[in-house]
GUVO-791056 format. One record per residue (C-alpha): residue in one letter; x, z, y. Coordinates in steps of 0.05 Angstrom, whole numbers, plus 5000, padded with zeros to 4 digits. Each point is the difference from the previous one (the first is absolute). Example, Ala and Ser with C-alpha at 12.3 -4.5 7.8 and 13.67 -1.06 7.14 Angstrom:
residues 2
SITE   zalum   east     up   north
SITE       A   5246   5156    4910
SITE       S   5027   4987    5069
***
This chain:
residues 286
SITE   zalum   east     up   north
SITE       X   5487   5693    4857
SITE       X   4989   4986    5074
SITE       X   4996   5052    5048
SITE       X   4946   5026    5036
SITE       X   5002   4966    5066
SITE       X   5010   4927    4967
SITE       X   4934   5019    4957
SITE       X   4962   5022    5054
SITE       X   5016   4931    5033
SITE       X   4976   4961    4945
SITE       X   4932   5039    5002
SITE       X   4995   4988    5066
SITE       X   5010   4919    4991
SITE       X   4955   4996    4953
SITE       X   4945   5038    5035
SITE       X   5003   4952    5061
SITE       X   5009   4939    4948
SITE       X   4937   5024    4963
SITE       X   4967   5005    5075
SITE       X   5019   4933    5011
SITE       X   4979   4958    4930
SITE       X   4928   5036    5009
SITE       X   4982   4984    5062
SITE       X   5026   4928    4986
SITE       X   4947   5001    4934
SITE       X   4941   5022    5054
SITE       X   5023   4956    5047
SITE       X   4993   4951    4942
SITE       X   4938   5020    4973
SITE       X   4972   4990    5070
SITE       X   5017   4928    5008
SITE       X   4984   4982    4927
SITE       X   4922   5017    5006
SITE       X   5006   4944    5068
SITE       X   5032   4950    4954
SITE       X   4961   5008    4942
SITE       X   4936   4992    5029
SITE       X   5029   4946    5033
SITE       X   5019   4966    4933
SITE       X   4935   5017    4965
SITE       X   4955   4977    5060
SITE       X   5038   4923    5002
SITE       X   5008   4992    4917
SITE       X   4925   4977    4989
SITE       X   5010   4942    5057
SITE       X   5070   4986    4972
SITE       X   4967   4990    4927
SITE       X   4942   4959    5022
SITE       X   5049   4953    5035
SITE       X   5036   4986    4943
SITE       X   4940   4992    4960
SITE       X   4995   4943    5044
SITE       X   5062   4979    5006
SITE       X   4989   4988    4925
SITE       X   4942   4966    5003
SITE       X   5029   4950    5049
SITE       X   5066   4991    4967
SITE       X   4973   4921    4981
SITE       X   4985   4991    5067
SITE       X   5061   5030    5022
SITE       X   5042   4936    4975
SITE       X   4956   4947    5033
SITE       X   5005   5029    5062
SITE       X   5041   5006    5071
SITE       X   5037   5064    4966
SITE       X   5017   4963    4938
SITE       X   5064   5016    5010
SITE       X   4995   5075    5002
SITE       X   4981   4986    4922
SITE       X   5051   4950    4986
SITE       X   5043   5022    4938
SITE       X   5076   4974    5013
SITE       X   5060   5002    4961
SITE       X   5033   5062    5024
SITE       X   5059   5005    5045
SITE       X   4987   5047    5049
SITE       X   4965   5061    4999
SITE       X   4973   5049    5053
SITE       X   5000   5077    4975
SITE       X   4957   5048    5043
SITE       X   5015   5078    4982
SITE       X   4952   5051    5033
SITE       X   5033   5061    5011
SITE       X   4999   5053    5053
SITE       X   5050   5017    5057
SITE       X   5009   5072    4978
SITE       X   5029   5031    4927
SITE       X   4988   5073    4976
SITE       X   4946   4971    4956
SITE       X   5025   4998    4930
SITE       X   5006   4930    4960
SITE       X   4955   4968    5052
SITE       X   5047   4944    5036
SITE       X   5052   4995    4940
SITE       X   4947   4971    4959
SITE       X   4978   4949    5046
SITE       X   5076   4985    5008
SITE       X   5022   4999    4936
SITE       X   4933   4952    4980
SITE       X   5019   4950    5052
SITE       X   5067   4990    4982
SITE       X   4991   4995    4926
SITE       X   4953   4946    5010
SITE       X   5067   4951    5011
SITE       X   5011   5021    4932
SITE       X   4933   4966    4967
SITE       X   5015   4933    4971
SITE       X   4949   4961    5043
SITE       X   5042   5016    5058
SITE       X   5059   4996    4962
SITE       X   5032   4934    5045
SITE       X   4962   5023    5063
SITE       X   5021   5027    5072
SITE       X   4986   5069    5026
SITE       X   4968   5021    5061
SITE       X   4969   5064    5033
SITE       X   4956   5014    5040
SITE       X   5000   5075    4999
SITE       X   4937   5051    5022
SITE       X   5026   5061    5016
SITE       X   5070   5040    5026
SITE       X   5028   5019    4933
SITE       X   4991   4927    4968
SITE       X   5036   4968    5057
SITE       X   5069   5059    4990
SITE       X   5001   4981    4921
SITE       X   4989   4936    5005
SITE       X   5034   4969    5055
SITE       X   5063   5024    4964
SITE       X   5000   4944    4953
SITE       X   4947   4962    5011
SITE       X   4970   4941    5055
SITE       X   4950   5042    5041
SITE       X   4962   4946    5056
SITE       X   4956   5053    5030
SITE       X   4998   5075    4997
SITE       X   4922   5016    5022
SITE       X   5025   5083    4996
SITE       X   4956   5013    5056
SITE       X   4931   4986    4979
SITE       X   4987   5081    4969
SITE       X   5002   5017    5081
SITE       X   4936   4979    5001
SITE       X   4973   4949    4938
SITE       X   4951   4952    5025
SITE       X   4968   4931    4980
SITE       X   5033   4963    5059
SITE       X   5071   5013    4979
SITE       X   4980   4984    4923
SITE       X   4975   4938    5023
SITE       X   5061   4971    5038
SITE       X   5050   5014    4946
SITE       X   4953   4958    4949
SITE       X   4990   4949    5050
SITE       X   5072   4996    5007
SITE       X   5014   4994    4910
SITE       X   4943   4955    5003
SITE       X   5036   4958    5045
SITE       X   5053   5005    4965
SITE       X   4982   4985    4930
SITE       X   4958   4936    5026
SITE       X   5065   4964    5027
SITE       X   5029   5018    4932
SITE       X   5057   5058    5023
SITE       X   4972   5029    4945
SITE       X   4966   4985    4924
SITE       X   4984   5065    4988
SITE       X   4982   5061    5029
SITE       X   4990   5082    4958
SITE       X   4972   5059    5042
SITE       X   5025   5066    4964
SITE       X   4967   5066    5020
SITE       X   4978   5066    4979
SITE       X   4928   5010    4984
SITE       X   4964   5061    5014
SITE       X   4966   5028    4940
SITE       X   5001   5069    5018
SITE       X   5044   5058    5038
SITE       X   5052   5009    4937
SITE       X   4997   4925    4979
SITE       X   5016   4935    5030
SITE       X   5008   4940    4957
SITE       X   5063   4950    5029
SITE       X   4964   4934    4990
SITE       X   5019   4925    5016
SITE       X   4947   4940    5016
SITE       X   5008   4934    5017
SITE       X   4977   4984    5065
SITE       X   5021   4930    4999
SITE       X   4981   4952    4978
SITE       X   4928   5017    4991
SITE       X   4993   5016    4928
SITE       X   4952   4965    4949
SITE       X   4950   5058    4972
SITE       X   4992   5004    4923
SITE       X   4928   5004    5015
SITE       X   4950   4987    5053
SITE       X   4942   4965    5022
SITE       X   4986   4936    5026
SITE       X   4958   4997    5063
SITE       X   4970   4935    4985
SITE       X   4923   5034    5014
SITE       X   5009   5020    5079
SITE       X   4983   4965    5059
SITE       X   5058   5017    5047
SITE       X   4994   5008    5077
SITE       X   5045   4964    5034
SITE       X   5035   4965    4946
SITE       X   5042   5021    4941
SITE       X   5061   4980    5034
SITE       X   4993   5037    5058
SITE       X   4989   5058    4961
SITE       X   5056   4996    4953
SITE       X   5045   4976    5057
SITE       X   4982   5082    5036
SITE       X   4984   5035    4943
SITE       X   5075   4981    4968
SITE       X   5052   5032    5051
SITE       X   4954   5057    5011
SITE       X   5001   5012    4935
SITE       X   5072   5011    4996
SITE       X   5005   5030    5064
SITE       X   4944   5054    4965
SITE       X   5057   5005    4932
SITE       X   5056   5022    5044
SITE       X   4960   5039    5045
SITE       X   4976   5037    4943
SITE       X   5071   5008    4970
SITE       X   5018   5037    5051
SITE       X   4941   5045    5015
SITE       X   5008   5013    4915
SITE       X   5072   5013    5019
SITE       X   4994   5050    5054
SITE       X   4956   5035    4956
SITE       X   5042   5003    4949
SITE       X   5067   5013    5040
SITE       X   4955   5068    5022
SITE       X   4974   5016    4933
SITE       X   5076   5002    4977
SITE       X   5027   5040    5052
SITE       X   4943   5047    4994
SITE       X   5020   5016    4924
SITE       X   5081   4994    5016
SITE       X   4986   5056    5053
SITE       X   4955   5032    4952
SITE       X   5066   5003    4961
SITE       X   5054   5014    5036
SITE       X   4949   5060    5031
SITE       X   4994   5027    4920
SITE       X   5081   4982    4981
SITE       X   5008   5045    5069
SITE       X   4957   5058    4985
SITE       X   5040   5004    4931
SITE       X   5063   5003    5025
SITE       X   4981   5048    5056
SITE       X   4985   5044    4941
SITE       X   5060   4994    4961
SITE       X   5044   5013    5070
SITE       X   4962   5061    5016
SITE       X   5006   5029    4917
SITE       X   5074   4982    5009
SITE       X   5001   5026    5064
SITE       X   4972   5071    4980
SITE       X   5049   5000    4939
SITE       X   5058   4991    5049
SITE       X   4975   5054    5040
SITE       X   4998   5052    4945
SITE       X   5065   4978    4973
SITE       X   5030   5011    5077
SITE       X   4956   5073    4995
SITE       X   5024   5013    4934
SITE       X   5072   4986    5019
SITE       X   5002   5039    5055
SITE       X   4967   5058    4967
SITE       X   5059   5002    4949
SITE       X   5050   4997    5056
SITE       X   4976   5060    5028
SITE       X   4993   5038    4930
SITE       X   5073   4977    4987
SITE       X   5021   5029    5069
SITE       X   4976   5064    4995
SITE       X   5016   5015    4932
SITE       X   5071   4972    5017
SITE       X   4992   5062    5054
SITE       X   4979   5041    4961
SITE       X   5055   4989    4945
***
């Protein structure tokens, strides 16, 4: 059994650990409300746009963005992993990692090239280990904004239109709620065909079709990224919320068993000494 003094040291650690993981979770909790109502306000413009995007898709091939909807034979593909720049938040970033690196694994890109372009600080140390990273975008969470979303699809855009790449997967944590986020993957190019939607053959557009579809297209995607990573933050806040939740509990439990073993080691040392002193004197007294 350990003695007093290294007991007493443990309690001590683990009070100022305990200190630590909950203010972390209210710190947390704090930012989480921001995002969320961040998420929730942009999801009902994000979902109209795509209700769009579907109805356009026909339009889509006929027009000066054809190519963003061009199906190739695939040889190179463009991963983009959303994580976050800091850990202490459970499962959250090993998902998204894990995801995007199994994907080399599917037989459709089973003869294809590998590039990533990462989202986030913990992405970029995992996977620029193994794997060809071309931009590391870690600091967007300093401040996310629609500007710096835009650039980096401008640049993939750019990018997949002089054919660098024939396919392109955006992988990401939803935000369902504080103790679940969903690691999904969506193809952001090329522009998918929906399984069902309708044809706007009844509308008089102003100005033309094809200068709608030729805006409405790469702010479309600019929209699906910039909502991947407001859905991340959410979620990378949600999970550290419940990890600190955690750790705070698996804290508070040990805390308890330190100070029961703690008190048991103290009347041991009492009960020890007690029989020292009984042995003494009746040694005197023999």
């Amino acid at each position: 059994m350990p003695n007093l003094k290294e007991i007493r040291n443990r309690i001590s650690s683990v009070t100022s650990t305990m200190k630590i993981t909950s203010a972390m979770k209210m710190v947390s909790a704090a930012k989480l409300k921001k995002a969320q109502d961040a998420v929730t306000a942009m999801r009902p413009y994000s979902e109209k746009l795509g209700e769009l995007m579907s109805s356009f898709h026909e339009i889509i091939s006929s027009s000066s963005v054809s190519q963003l909807s061009e199906k190739r034979n695939i040889k190179n593909v463009l991963l983009i992993p959303v994580c976050s720049n800091k850990g202490l938040c459970g499962a959250f970033n090993s998902n998204v990692i894990k995801k995007a690196l199994s994907m080399k694994n599917e037989p459709r890109f089973s003869k294809s090239n590998f590039s990533f372009l990462v989202i986030g600080k913990k992405a970029n140390d995992i996977i620029s280990k193994t794997e060809k990273v071309i931009s590391n975008h870690s600091n967007i969470f300093e401040n996310i904004n629609y500007g710096e979303v835009s650039e980096i699809v401008d640049n993939v855009i750019e990018s997949f239109s002089n054919g660098e790449y024939d396919h392109v997967e955006l992988i990401y944590n939803t935000f369902k709620n504080a103790a679940n986020q969903i690691t999904i993957s969506e193809q952001f190019l090329p522009i998918s065909a929906p399984v069902n939607s309708e044809v706007l053959s009844d509308y008089i557009f102003e100005p033309s079709m094809e200068q709608i579809v030729s805006d409405l297209v790469p702010k479309s995607l600019k929209i699906q990224l910039f909502k991947a990573i407001r859905d991340s933050f959410a979620g990378e806040h949600g999970a550290r919320m419940t990890a600190m939740h955690k750790a705070t509990d698996n804290a508070s439990e040990l805390k308890s068993e330190l100070v029961l073993t703690y008190n048991k080691a103290r009347q041991a040392a009492i009960t020890n000494e007690i029989l020292e002193i009984v042995s003494g004197a009746e040694a005197l007294n023999g």
